[in-house]
PyMOL Python script that loads the backbone (N, CA, C, O; Angstrom):
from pymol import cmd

cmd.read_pdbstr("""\
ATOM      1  N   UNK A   1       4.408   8.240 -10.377  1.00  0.00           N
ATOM      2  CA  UNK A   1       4.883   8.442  -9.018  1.00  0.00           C
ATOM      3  C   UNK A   1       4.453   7.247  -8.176  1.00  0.00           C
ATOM      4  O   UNK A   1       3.334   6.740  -8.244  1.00  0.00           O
ATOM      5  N   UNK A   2       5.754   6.710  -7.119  1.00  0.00           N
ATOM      6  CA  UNK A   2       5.313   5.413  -6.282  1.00  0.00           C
ATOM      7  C   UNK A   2       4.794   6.234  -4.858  1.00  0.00           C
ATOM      8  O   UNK A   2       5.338   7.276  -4.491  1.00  0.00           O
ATOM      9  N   UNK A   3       3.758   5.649  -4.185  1.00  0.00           N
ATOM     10  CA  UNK A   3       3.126   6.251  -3.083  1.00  0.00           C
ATOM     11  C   UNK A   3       3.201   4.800  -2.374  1.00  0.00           C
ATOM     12  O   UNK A   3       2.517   3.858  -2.776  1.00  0.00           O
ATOM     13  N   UNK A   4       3.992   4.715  -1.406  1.00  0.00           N
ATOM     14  CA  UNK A   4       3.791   3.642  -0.311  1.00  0.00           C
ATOM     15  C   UNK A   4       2.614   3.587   0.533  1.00  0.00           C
ATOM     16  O   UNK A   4       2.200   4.650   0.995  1.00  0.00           O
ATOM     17  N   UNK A   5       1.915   2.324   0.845  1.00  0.00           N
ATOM     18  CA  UNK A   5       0.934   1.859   1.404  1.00  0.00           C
ATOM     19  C   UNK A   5       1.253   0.618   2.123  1.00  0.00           C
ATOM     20  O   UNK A   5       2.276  -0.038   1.931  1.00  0.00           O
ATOM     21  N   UNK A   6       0.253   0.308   3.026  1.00  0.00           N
ATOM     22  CA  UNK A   6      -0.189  -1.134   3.719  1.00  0.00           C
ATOM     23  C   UNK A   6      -1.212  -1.766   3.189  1.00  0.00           C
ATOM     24  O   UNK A   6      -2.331  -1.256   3.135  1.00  0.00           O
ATOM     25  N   UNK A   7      -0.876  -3.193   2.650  1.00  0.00           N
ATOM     26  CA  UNK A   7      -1.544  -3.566   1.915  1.00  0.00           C
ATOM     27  C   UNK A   7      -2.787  -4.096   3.007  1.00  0.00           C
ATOM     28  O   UNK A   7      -2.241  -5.019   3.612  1.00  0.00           O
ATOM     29  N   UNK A   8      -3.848  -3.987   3.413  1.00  0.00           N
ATOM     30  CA  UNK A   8      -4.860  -4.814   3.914  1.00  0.00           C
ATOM     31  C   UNK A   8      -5.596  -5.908   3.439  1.00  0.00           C
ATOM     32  O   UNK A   8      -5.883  -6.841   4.188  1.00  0.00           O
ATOM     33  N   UNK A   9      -5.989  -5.868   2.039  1.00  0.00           N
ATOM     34  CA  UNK A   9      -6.826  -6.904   1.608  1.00  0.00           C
ATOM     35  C   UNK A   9      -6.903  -6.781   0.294  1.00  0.00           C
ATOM     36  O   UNK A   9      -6.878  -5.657  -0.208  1.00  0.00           O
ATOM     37  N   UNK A  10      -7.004  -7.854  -0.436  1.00  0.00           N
ATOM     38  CA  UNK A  10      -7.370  -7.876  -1.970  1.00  0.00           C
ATOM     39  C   UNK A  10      -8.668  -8.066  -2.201  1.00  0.00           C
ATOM     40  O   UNK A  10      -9.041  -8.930  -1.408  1.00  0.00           O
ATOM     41  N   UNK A  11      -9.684  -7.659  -2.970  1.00  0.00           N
ATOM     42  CA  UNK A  11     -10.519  -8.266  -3.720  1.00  0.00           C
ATOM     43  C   UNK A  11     -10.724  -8.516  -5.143  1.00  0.00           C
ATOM     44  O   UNK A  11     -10.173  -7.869  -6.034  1.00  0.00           O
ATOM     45  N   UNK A  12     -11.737  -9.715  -5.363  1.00  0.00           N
ATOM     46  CA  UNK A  12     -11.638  -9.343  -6.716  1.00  0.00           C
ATOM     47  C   UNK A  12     -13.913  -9.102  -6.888  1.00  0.00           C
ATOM     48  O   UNK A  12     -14.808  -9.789  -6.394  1.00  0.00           O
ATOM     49  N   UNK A  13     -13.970  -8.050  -7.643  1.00  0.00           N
ATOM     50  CA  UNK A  13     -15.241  -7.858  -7.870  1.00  0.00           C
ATOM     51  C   UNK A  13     -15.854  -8.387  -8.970  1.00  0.00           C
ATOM     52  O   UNK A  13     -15.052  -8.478  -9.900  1.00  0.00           O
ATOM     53  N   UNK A  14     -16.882  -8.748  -9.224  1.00  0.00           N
ATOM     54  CA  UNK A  14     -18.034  -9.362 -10.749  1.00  0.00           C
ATOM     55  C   UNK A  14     -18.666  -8.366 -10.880  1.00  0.00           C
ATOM     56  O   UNK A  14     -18.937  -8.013  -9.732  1.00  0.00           O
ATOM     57  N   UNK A  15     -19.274  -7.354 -11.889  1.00  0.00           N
ATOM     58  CA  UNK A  15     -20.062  -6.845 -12.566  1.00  0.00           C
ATOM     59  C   UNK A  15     -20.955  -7.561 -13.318  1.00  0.00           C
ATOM     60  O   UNK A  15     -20.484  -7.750 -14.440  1.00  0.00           O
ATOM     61  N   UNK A  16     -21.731  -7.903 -13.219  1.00  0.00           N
ATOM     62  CA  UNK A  16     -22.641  -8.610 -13.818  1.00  0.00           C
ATOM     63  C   UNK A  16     -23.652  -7.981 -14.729  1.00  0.00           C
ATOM     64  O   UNK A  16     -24.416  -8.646 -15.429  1.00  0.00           O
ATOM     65  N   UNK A  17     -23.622  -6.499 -14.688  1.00  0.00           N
ATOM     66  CA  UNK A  17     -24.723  -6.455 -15.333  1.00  0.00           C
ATOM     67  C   UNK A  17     -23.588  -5.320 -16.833  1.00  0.00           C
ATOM     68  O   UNK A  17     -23.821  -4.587 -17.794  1.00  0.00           O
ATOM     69  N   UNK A  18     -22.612  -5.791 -16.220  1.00  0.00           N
ATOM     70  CA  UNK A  18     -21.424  -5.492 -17.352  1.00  0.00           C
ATOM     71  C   UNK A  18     -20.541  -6.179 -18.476  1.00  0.00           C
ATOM     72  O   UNK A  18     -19.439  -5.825 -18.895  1.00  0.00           O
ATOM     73  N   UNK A  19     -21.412  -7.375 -18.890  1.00  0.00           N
ATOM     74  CA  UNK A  19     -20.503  -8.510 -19.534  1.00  0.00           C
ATOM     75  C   UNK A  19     -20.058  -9.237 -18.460  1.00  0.00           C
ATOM     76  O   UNK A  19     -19.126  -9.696 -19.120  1.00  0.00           O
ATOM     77  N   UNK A  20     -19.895  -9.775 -17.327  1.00  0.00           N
ATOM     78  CA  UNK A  20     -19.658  -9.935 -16.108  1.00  0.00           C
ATOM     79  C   UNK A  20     -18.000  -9.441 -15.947  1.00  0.00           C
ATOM     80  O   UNK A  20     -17.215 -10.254 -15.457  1.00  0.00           O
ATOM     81  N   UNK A  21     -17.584  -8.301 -16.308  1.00  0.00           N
ATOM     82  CA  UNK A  21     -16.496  -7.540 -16.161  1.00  0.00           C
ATOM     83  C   UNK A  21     -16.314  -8.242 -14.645  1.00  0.00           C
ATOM     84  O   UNK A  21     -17.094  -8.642 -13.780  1.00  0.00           O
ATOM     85  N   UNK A  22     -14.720  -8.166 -14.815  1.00  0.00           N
ATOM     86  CA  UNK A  22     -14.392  -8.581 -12.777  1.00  0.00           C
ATOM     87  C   UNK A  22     -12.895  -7.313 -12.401  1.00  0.00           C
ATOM     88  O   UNK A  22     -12.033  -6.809 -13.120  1.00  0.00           O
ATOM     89  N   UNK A  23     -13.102  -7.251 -11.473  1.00  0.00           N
ATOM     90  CA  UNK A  23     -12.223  -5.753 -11.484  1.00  0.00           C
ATOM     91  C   UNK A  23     -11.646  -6.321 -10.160  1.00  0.00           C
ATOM     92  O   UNK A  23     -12.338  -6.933  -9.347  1.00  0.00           O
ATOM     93  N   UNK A  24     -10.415  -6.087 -10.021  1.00  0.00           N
ATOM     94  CA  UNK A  24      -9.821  -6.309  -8.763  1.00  0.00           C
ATOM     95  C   UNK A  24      -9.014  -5.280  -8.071  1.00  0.00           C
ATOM     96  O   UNK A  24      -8.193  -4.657  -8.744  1.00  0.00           O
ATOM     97  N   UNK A  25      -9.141  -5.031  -6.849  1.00  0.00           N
ATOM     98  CA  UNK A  25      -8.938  -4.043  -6.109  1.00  0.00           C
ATOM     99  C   UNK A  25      -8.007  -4.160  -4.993  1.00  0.00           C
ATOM    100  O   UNK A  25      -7.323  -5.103  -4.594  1.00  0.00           O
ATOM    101  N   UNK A  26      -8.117  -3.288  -4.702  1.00  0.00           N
ATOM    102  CA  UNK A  26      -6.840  -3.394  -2.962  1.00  0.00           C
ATOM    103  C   UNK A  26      -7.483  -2.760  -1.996  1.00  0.00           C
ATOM    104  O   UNK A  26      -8.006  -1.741  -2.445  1.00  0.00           O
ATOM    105  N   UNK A  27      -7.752  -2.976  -0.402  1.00  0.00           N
ATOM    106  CA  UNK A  27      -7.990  -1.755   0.545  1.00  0.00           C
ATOM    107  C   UNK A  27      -6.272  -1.591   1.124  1.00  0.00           C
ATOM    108  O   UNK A  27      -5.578  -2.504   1.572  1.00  0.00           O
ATOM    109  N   UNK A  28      -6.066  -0.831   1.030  1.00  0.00           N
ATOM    110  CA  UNK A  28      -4.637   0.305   1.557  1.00  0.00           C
ATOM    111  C   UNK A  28      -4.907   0.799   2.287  1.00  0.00           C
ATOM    112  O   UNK A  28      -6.082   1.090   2.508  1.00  0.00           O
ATOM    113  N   UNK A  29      -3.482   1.274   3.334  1.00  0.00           N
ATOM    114  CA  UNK A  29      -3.724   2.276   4.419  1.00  0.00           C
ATOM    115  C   UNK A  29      -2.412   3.269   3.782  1.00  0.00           C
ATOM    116  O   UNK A  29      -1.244   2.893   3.679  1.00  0.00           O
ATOM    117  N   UNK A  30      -2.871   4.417   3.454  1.00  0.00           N
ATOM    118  CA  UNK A  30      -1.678   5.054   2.929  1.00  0.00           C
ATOM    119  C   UNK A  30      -0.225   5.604   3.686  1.00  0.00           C
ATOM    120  O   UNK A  30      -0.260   5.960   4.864  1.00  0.00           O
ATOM    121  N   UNK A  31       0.575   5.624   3.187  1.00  0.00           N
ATOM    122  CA  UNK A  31       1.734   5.791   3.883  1.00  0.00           C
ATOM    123  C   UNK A  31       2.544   7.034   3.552  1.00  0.00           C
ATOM    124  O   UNK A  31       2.267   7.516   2.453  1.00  0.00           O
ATOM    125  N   UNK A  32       3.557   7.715   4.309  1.00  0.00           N
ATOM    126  CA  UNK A  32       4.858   8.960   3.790  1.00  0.00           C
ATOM    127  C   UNK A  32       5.684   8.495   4.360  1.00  0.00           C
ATOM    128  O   UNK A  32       5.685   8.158   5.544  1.00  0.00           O
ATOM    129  N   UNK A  33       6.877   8.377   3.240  1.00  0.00           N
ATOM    130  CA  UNK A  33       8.193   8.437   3.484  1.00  0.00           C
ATOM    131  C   UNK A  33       8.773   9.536   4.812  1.00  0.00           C
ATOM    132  O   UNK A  33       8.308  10.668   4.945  1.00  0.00           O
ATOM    133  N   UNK A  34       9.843   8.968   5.719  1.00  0.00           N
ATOM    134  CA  UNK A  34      10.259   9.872   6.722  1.00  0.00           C
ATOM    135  C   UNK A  34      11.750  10.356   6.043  1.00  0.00           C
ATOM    136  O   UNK A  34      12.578   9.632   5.491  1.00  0.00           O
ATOM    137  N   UNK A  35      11.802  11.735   6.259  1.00  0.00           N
ATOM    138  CA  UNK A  35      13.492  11.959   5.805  1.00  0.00           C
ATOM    139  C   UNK A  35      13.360  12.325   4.750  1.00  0.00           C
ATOM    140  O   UNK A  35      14.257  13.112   4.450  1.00  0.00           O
ATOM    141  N   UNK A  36      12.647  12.149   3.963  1.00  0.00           N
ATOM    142  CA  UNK A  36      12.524  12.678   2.427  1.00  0.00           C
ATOM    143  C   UNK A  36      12.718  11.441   1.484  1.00  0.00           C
ATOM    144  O   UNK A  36      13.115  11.634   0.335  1.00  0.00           O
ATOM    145  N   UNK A  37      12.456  10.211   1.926  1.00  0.00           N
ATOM    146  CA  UNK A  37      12.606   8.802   1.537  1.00  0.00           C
ATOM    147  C   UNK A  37      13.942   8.567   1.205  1.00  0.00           C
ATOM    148  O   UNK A  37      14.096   7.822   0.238  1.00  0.00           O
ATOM    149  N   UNK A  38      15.248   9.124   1.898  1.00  0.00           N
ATOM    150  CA  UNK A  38      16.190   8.963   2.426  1.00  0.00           C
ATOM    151  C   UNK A  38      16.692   8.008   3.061  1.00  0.00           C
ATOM    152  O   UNK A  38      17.038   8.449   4.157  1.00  0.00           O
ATOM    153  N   UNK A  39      17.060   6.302   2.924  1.00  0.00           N
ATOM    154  CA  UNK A  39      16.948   5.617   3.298  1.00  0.00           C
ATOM    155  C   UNK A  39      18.401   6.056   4.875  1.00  0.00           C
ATOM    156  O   UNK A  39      19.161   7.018   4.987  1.00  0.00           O
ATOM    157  N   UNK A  40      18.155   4.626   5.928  1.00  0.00           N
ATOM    158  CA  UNK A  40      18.610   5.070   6.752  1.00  0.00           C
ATOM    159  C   UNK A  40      19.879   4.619   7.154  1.00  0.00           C
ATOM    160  O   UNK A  40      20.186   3.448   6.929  1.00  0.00           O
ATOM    161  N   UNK A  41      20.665   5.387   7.720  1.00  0.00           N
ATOM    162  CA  UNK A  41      22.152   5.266   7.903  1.00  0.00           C
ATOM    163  C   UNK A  41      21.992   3.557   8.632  1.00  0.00           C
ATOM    164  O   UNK A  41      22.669   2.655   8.139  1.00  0.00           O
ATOM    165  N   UNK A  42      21.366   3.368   9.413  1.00  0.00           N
ATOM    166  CA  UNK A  42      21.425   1.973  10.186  1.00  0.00           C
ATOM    167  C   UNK A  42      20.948   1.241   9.734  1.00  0.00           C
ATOM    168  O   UNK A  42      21.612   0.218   9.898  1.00  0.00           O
ATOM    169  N   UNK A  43      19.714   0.967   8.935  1.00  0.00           N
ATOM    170  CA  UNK A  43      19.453  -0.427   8.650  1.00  0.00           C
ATOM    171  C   UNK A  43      19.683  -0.032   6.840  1.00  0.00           C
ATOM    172  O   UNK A  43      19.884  -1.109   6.278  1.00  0.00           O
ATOM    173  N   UNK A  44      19.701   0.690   6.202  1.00  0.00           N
ATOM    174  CA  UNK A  44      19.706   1.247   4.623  1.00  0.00           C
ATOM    175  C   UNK A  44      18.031   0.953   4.109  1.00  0.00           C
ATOM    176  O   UNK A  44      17.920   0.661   2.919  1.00  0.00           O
ATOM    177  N   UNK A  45      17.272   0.988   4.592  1.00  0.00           N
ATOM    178  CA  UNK A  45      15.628   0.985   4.174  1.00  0.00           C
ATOM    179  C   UNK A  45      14.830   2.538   4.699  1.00  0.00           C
ATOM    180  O   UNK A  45      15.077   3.111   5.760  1.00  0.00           O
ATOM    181  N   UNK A  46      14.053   2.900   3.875  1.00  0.00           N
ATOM    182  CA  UNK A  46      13.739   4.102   3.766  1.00  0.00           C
ATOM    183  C   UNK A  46      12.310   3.734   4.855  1.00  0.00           C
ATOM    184  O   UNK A  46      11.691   2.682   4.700  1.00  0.00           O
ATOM    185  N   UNK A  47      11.976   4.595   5.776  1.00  0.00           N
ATOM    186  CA  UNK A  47      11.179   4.674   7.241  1.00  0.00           C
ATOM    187  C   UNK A  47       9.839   5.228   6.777  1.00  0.00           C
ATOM    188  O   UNK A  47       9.920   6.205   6.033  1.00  0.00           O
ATOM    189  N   UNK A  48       8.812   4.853   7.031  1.00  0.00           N
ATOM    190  CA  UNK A  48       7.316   5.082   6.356  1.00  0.00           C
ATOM    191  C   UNK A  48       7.098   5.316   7.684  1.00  0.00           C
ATOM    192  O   UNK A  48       7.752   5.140   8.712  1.00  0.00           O
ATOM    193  N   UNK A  49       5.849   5.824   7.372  1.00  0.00           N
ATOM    194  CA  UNK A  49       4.706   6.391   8.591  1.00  0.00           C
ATOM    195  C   UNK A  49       3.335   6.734   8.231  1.00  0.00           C
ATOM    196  O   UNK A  49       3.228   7.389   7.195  1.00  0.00           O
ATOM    197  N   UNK A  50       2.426   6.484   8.760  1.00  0.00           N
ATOM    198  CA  UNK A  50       1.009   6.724   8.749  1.00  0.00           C
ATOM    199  C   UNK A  50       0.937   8.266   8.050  1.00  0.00           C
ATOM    200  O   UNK A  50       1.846   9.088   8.167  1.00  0.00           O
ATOM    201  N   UNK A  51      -0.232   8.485   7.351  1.00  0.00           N
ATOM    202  CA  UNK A  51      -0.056   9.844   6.679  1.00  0.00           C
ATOM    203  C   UNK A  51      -1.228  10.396   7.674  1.00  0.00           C
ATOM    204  O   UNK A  51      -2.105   9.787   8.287  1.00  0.00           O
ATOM    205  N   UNK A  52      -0.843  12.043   7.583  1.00  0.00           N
ATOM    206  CA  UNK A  52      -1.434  12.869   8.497  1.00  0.00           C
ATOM    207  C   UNK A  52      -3.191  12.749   7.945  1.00  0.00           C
ATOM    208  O   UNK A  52      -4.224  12.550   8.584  1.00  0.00           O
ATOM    209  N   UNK A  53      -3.002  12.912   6.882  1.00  0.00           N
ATOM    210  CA  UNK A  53      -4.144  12.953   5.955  1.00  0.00           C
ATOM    211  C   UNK A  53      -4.810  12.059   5.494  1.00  0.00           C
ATOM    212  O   UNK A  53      -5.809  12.308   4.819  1.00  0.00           O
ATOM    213  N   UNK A  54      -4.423  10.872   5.745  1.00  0.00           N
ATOM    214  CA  UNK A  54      -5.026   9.433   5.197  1.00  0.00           C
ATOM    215  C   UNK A  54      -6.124   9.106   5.946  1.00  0.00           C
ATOM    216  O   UNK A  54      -6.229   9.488   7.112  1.00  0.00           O
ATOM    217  N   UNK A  55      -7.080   8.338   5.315  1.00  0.00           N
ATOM    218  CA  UNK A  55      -7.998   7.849   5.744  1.00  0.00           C
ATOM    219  C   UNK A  55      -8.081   6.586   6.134  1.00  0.00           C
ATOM    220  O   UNK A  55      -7.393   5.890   5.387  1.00  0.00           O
ATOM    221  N   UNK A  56      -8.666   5.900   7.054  1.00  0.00           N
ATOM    222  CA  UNK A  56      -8.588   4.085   7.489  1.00  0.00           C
ATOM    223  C   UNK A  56      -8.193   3.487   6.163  1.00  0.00           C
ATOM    224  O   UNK A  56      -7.223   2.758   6.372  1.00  0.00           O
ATOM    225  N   UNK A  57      -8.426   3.484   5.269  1.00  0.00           N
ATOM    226  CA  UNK A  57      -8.467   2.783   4.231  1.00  0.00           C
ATOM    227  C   UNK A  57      -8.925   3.250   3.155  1.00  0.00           C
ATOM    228  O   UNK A  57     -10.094   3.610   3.022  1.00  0.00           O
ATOM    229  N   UNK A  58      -7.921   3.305   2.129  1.00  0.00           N
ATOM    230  CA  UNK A  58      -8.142   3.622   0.283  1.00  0.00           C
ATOM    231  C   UNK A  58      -8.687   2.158  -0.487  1.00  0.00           C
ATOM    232  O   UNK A  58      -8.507   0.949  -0.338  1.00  0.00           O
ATOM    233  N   UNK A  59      -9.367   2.955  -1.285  1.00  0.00           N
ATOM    234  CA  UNK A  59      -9.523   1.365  -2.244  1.00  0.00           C
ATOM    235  C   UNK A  59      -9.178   1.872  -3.927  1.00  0.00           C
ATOM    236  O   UNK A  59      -9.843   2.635  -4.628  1.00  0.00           O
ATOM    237  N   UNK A  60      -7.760   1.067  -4.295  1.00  0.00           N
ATOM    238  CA  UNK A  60      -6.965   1.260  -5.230  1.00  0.00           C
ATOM    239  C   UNK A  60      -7.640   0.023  -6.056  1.00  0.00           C
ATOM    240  O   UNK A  60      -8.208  -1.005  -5.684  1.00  0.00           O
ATOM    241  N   UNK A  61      -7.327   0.575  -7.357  1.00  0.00           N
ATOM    242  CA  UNK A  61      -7.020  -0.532  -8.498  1.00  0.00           C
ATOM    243  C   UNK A  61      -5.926  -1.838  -7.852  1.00  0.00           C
ATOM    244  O   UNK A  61      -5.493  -1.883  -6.700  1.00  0.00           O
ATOM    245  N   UNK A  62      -5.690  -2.702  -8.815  1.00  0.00           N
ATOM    246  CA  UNK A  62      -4.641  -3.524  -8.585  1.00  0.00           C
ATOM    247  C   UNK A  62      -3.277  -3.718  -9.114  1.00  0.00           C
ATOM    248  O   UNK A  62      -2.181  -4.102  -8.703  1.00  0.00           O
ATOM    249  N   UNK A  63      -4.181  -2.996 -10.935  1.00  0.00           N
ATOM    250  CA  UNK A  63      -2.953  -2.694 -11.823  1.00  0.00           C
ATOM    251  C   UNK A  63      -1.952  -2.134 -11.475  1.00  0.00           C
ATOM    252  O   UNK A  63      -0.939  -2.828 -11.380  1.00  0.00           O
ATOM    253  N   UNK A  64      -1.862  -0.550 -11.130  1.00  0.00           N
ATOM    254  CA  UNK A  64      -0.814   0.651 -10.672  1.00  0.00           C
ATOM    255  C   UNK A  64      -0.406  -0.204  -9.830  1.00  0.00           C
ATOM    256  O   UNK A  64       0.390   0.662  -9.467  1.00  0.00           O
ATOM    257  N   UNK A  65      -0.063  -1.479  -8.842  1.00  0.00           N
ATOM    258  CA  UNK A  65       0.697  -1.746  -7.685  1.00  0.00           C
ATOM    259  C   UNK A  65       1.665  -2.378  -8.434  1.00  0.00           C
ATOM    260  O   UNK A  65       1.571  -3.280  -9.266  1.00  0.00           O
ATOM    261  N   UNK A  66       2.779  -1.654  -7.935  1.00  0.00           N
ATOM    262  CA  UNK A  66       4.480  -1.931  -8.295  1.00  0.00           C
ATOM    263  C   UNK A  66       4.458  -3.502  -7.812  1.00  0.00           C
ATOM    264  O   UNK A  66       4.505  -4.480  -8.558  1.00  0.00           O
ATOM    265  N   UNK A  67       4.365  -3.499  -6.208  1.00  0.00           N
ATOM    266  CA  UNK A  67       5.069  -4.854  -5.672  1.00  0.00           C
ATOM    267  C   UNK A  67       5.165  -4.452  -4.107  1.00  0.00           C
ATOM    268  O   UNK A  67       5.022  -3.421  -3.449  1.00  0.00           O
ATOM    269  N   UNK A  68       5.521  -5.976  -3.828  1.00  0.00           N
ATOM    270  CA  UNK A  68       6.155  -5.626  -2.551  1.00  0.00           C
ATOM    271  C   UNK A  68       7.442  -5.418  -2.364  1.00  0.00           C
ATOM    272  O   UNK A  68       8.368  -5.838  -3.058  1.00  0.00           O
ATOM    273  N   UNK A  69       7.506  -4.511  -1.050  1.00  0.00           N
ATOM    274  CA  UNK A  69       8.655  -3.854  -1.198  1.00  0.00           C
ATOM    275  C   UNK A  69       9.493  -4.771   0.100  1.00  0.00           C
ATOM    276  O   UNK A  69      10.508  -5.414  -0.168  1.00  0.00           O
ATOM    277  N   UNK A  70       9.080  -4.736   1.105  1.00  0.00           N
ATOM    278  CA  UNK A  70       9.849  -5.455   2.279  1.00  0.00           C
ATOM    279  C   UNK A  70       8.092  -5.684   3.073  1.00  0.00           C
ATOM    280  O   UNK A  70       7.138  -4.923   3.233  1.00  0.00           O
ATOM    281  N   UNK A  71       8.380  -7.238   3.432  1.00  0.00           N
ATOM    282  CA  UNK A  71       6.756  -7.877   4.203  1.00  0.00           C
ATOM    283  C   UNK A  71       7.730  -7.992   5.994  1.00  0.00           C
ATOM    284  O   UNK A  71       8.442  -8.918   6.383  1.00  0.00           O
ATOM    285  N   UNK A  72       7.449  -6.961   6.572  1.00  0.00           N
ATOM    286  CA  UNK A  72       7.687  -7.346   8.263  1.00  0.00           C
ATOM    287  C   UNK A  72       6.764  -7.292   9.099  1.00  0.00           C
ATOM    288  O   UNK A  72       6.088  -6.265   9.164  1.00  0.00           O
ATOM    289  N   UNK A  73       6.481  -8.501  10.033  1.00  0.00           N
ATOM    290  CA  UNK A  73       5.512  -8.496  10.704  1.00  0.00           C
ATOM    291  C   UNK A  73       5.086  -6.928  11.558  1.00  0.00           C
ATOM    292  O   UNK A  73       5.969  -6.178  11.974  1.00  0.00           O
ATOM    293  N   UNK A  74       3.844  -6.677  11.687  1.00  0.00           N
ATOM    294  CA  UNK A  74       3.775  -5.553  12.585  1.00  0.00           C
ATOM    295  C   UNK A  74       4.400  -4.864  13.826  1.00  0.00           C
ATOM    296  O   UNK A  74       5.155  -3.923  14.074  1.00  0.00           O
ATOM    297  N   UNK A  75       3.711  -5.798  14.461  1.00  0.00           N
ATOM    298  CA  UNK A  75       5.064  -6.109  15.836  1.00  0.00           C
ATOM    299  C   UNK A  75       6.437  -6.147  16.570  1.00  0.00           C
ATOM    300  O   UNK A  75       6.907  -5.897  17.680  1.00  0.00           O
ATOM    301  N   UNK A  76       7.000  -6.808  14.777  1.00  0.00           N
ATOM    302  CA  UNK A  76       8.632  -6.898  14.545  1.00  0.00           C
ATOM    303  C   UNK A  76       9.003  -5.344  15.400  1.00  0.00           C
ATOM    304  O   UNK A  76       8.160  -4.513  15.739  1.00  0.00           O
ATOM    305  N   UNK A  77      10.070  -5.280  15.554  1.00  0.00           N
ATOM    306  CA  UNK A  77      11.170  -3.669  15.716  1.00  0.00           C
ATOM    307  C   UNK A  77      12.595  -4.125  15.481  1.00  0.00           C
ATOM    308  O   UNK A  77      13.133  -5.034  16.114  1.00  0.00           O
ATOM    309  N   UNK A  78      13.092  -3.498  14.629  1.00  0.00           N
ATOM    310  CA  UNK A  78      14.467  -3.614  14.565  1.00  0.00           C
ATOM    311  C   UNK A  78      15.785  -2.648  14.805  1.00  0.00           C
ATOM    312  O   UNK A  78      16.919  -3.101  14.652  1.00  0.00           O
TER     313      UNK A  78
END
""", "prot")
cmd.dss("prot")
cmd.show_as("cartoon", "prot")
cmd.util.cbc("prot")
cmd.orient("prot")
């Protein structure tokens, strides 16, 4: 299952006392589809929104991330 997010920041971590394992991560702000991810009659892109339930920030693996989907400045409105 794809769960939309805001990407905030990448890291990458060292374990050192692990073979120096390095693990790389994401902080996310999680997101829900509006409409039922129903994209929209006017622009044809499906409308996200802050989740009721989300917290400031998740910290995901890096693997599970699909991609980017569309990069618009914050600010932008269309």
């Amino acid at each position: 299952m794809l769960l939309p997010a805001n990407l905030l920041a990448l890291f990458k971590i060292s374990d050192y006392t692990c073979e120096n394992a390095l693990r790389r991560v994401a902080a996310v702000q999680m997101l829900s589809a509006v409409n039922s991810g129903i994209p929209s009659d006017i622009h044809g892109l499906v409308i996200v929104q802050m989740r009721e339930d989300a917290r400031e920030f998740t910290i995901v693996d890096v693997g599970p991330i699909d991609g980017l989907v569309h990069r618009i400045p914050k600010g932008e409105r269309g």
